[in-house]
MIPA-378631 format. One record per residue (C-alpha): residue number from 1; z negated, y, x. Coordinates in steps of 0.02 Angstrom, whole numbers, plus 32768, in hexadecimal, padded with zeros to 4 digits. Each point is the difference from the previous one (the first is absolute). Layout:
% residues N
NODE sero   c3   c2   c1
NODE  NUM    Z    Y    X
...
END
This chain:
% residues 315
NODE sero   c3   c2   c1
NODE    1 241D 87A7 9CBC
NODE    2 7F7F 8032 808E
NODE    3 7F4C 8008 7FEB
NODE    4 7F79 802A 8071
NODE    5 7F56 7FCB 802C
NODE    6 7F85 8075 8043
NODE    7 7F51 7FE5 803F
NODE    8 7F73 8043 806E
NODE    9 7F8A 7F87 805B
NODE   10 7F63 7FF2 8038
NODE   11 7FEF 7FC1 80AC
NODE   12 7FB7 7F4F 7FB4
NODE   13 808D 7FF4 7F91
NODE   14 7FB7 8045 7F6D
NODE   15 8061 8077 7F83
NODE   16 7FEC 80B7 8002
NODE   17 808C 803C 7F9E
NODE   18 809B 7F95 7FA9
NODE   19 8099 802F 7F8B
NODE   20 8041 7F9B 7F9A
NODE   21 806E 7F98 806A
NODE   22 7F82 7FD7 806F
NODE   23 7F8B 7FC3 7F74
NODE   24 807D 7F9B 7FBA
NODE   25 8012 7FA1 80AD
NODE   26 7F36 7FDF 7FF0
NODE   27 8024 7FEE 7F45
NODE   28 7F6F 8054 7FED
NODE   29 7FE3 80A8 7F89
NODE   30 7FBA 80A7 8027
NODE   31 7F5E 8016 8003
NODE   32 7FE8 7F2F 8023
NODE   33 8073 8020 80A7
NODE   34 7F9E 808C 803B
NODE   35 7F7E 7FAB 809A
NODE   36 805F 7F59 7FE7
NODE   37 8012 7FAA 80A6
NODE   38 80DD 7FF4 801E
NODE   39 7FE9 7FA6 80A0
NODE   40 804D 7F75 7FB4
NODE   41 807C 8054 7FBF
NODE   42 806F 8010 80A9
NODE   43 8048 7F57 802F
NODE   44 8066 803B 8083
NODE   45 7FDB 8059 8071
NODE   46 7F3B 7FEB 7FCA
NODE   47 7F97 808D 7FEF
NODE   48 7F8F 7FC9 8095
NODE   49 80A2 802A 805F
NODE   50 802F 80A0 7FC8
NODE   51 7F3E 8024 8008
NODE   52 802C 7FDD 80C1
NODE   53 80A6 8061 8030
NODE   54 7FD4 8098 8040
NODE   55 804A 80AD 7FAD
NODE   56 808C 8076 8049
NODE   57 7FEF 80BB 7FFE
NODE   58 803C 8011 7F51
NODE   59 7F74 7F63 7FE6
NODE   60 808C 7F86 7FD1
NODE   61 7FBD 7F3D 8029
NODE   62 807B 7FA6 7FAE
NODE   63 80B5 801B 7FBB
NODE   64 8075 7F78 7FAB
NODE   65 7FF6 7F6D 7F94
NODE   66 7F6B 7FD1 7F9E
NODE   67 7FBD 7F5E 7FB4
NODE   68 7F83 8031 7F74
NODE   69 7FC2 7F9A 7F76
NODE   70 7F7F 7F78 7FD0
NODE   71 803E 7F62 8077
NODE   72 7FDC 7F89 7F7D
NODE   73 8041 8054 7F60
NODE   74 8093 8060 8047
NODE   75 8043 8072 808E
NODE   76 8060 8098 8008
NODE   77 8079 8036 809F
NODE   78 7FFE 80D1 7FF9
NODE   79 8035 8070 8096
NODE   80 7F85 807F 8026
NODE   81 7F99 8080 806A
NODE   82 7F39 7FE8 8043
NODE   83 7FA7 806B 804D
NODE   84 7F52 8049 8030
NODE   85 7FAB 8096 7FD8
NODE   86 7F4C 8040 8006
NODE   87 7FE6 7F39 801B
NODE   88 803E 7FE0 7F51
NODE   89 80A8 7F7B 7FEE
NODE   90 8082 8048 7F94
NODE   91 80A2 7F9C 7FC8
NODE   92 80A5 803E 7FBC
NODE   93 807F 7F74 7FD1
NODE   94 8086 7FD2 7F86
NODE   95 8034 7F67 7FAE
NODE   96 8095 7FEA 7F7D
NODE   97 7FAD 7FE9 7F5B
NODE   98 80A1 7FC4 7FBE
NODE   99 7FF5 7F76 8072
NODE  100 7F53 7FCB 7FDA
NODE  101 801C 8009 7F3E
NODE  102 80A2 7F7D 8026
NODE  103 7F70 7F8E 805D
NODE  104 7F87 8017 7F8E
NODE  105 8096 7FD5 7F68
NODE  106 8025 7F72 8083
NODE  107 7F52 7FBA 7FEF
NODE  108 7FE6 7FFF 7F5D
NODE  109 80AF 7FAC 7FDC
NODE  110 7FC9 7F7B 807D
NODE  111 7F68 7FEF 7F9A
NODE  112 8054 7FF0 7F68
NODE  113 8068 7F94 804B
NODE  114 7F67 7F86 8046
NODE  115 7FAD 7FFE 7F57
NODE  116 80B1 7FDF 7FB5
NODE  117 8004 7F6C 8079
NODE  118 7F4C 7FC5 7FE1
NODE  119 8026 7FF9 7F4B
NODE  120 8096 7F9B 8013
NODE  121 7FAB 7F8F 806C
NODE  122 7F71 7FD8 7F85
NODE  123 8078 7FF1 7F7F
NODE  124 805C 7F97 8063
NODE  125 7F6C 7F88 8033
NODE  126 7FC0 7FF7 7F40
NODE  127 80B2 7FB5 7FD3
NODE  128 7FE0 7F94 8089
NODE  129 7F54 7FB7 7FC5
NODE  130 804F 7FFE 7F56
NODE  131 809E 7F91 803B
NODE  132 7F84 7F91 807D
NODE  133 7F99 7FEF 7F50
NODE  134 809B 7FE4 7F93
NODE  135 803A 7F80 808B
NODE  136 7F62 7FB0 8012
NODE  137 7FFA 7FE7 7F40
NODE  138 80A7 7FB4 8004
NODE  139 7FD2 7F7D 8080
NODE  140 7F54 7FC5 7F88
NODE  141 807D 800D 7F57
NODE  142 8070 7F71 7FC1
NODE  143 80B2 8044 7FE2
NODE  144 8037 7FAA 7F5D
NODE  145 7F56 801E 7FA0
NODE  146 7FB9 808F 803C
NODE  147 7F4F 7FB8 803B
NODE  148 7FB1 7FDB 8092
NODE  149 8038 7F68 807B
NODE  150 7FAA 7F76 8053
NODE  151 7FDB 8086 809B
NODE  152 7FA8 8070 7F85
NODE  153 7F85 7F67 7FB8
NODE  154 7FDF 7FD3 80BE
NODE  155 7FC6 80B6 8019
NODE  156 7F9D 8017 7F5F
NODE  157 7FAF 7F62 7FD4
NODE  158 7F86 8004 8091
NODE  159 7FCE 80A8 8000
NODE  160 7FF2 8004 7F48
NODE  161 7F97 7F4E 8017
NODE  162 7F97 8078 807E
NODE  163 7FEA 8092 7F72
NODE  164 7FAF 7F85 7F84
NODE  165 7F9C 7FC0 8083
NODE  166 7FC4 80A7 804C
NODE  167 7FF2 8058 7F4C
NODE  168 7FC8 7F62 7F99
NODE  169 8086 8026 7F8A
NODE  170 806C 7F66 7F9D
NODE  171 80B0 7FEB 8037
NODE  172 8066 7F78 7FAB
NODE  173 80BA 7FC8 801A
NODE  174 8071 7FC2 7F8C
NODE  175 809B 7F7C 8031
NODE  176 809E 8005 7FB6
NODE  177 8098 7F8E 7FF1
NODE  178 809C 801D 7F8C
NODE  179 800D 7F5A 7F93
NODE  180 80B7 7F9E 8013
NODE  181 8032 807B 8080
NODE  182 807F 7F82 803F
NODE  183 8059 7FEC 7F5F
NODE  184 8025 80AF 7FDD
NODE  185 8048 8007 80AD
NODE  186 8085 7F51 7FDF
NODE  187 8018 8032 7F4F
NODE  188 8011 80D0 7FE7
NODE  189 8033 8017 80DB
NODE  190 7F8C 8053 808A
NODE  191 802C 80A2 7FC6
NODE  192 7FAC 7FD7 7F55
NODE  193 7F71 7FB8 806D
NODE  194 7FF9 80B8 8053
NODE  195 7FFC 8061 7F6E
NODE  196 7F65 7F89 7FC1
NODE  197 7F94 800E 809A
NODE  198 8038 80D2 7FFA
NODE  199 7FB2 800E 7F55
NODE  200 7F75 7F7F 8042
NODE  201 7FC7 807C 805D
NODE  202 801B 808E 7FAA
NODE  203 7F90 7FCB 7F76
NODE  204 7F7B 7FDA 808B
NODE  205 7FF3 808D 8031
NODE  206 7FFA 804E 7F46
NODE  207 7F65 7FA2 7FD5
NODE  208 7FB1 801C 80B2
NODE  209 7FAC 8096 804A
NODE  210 8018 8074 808D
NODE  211 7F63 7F97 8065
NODE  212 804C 7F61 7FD2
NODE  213 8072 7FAA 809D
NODE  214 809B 7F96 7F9B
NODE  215 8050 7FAD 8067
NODE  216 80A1 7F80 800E
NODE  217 7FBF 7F73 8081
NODE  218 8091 7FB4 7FFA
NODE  219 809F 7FB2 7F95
NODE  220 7FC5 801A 7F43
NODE  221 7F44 7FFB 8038
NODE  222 7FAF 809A 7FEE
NODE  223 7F25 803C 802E
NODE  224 7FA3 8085 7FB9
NODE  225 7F5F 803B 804E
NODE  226 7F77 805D 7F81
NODE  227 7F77 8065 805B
NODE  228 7F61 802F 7F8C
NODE  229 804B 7F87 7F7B
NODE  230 7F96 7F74 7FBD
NODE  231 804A 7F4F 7FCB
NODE  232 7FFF 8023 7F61
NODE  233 805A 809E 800F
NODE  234 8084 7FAD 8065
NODE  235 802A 7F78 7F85
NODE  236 8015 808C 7F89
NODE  237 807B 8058 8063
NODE  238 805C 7F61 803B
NODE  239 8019 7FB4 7F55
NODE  240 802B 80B6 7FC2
NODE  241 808F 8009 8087
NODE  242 8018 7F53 7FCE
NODE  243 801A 8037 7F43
NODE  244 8079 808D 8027
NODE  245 807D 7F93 8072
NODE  246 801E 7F89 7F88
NODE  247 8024 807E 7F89
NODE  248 8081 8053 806D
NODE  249 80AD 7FDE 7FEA
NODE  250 8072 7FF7 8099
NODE  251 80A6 7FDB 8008
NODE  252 8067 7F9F 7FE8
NODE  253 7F69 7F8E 7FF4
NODE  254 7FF1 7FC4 7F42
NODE  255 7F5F 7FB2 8020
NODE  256 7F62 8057 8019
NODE  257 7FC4 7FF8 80A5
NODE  258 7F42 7FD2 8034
NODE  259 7F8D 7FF8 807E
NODE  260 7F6E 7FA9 802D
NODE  261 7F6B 804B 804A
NODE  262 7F6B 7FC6 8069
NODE  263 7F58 806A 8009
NODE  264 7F74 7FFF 806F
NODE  265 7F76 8082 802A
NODE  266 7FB4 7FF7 80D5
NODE  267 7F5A 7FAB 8006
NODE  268 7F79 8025 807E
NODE  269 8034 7FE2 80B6
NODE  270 80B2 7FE2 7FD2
NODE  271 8088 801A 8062
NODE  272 80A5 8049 7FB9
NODE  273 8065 7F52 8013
NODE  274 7F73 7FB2 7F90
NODE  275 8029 8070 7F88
NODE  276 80B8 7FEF 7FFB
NODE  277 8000 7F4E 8007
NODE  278 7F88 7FEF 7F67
NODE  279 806B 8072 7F95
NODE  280 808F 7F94 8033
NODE  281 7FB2 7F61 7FDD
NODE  282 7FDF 8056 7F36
NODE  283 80B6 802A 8011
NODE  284 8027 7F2C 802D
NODE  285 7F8E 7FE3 7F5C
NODE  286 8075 807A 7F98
NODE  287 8087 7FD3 802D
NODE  288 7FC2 7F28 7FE0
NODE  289 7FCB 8051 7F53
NODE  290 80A4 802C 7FA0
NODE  291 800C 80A4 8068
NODE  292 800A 80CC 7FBF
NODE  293 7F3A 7FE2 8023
NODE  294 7F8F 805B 804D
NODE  295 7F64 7F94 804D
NODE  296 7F65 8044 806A
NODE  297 7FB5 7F9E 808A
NODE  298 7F55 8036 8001
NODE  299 7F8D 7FFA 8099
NODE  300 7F8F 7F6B 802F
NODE  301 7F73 8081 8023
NODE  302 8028 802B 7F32
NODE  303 7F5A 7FAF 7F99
NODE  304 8044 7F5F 7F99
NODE  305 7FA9 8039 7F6E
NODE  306 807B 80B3 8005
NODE  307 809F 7FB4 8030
NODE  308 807B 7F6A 7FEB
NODE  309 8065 7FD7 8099
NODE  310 8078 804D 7FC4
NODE  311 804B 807F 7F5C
NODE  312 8092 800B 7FAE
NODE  313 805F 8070 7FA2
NODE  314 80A0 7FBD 7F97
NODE  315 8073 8066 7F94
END
């Protein structure tokens, strides 16, 4: 289908008269088109150039193919008729509005289609940070018992060492070793020893919290790091954890199976090595005292008067 633009012009290019063709070419409405400037309007040839040709008798300046439209939102090719009269610039032309309605349904489907795209590619980058998170988990967790590894401690004891420092806050860590590891491996098999360190840490991290860093360090030797937790807190939770170990059963052990744990809380200017090693060295001292203990190594900064060099907690 055919439709056709009309329009008187000023000699400056501004709008005497315009049907509705022509205004929808300026996408402009009557009265708003009415003394609106449509220089811009021809792209090719420009209205400076018709402006230019000289007229024939019948006033004709230009006849043929004709580039209207806003350059930088979209362009129209019509055929069409300019000429002069009285000094006015009047336009006849045609376009297919069948055609531009298939461009216009082109443009929106490509629009669609680009915000289809750009929604599959966010999508597709958040399941990317989610598997880079989910991978990057998997690297700081031990496979058999679910906590973290020795890579995870060497990431979070120093910058939790560097919280307590900065915030003033207590952090404490608690040592762990599984008592006659060894034998349950030569007596019950390694797969026995498996399913013991598996429940090991599955009851860590029942009695620990969300801030709390468990980790395995290594063999049946497992850390726990306790932000905003004071010592005695910490023995409380260790012996608790302590408590509900041995009173898990595990097979095809037939024995129950303990633990001894060693407790210390970070003194001033402390480094987080210090700490480990003096809640190992309470873990020696359980383990020398009958073991299934829990013992806290306290501080030397820690008044005499308020603390023993060390606690412990028995069954």
């Amino acid at each position: 289908m055919l439709a056709v633009a009309a329009a008187t012009l000023a000699p400056d290019g501004r709008v005497i008269e315009a049907n509705a063709g022509f205004q929808r070419l300026l996408e402009l409405c009557a009265p708003e088109v009415i003394g609106a400037r449509a220089t811009a309007l021809f792209a090719q040839p420009s209205f400076a150039t018709l402006a230019q040709l000289n007229g024939g008798d019948d006033g004709d300046i230009y006849s043929g193919p004709l580039t209207l439209g806003d350059p930088m939102k979209r362009t129209q090719s019509l055929r069409g008729r300019v000429w002069r009269v009285n000094g006015e610039i009047r336009l006849l032309a045609e376009y297919d509005v069948d055609d531009l309605d298939r461009l216009n349904q082109t443009v929106l489907e490509l629009n669609s289609d680009y915000a289809s795209t750009q929604r599959e590619l966010a999508q597709a980058n958040l399941r990317l940070r989610q598997r880079e998170a989910e991978i990057l988990a998997l690297s700081l967790t031990d496979p058999l018992t679910g906590v973290g590894n020795r890579r995870r401690l060497d990431e979070a004891l120093p910058a939790e060492v560097k919280r307590a420092e900065r915030t003033g806050s207590k952090l404490c860590a608690f040592v762990a070793d599984l008592d006659h590891f060894k034998r349950v491996n030569d007596v019950y098999g390694h797969e026995a020893g498996d399913a013991v360190l598996a429940a090991f840490g599955d009851c860590l991290r029942r009695h620990t919290r969300a801030s709390d860093v468990a980790v395995r360090s290594g063999g049946e030797e497992f850390i726990v790091l306790m932000p905003h937790t004071e010592l005695d807190d910490a023995i409380l939770v260790a012996d608790r954890f302590r408590a509900s170990l041995a009173a898990t059963r595990i097979d095809p052990i037939t024995h129950p199976v303990t633990v001894s744990v060693g407790v210390a809380e970070l003194g001033p200017r402390e480094q987080g090595p210090a700490l480990i090693r003096r809640a190992d060295q309470a873990l020696y001292q359980a383990k020398a005292q009958g073991r299934n203990k829990v013992i806290a190594h306290f501080s030397p900064a820690v008044p005499a008067s308020s603390a023993t060099a060390a606690r412990s907690t028995t069954p």
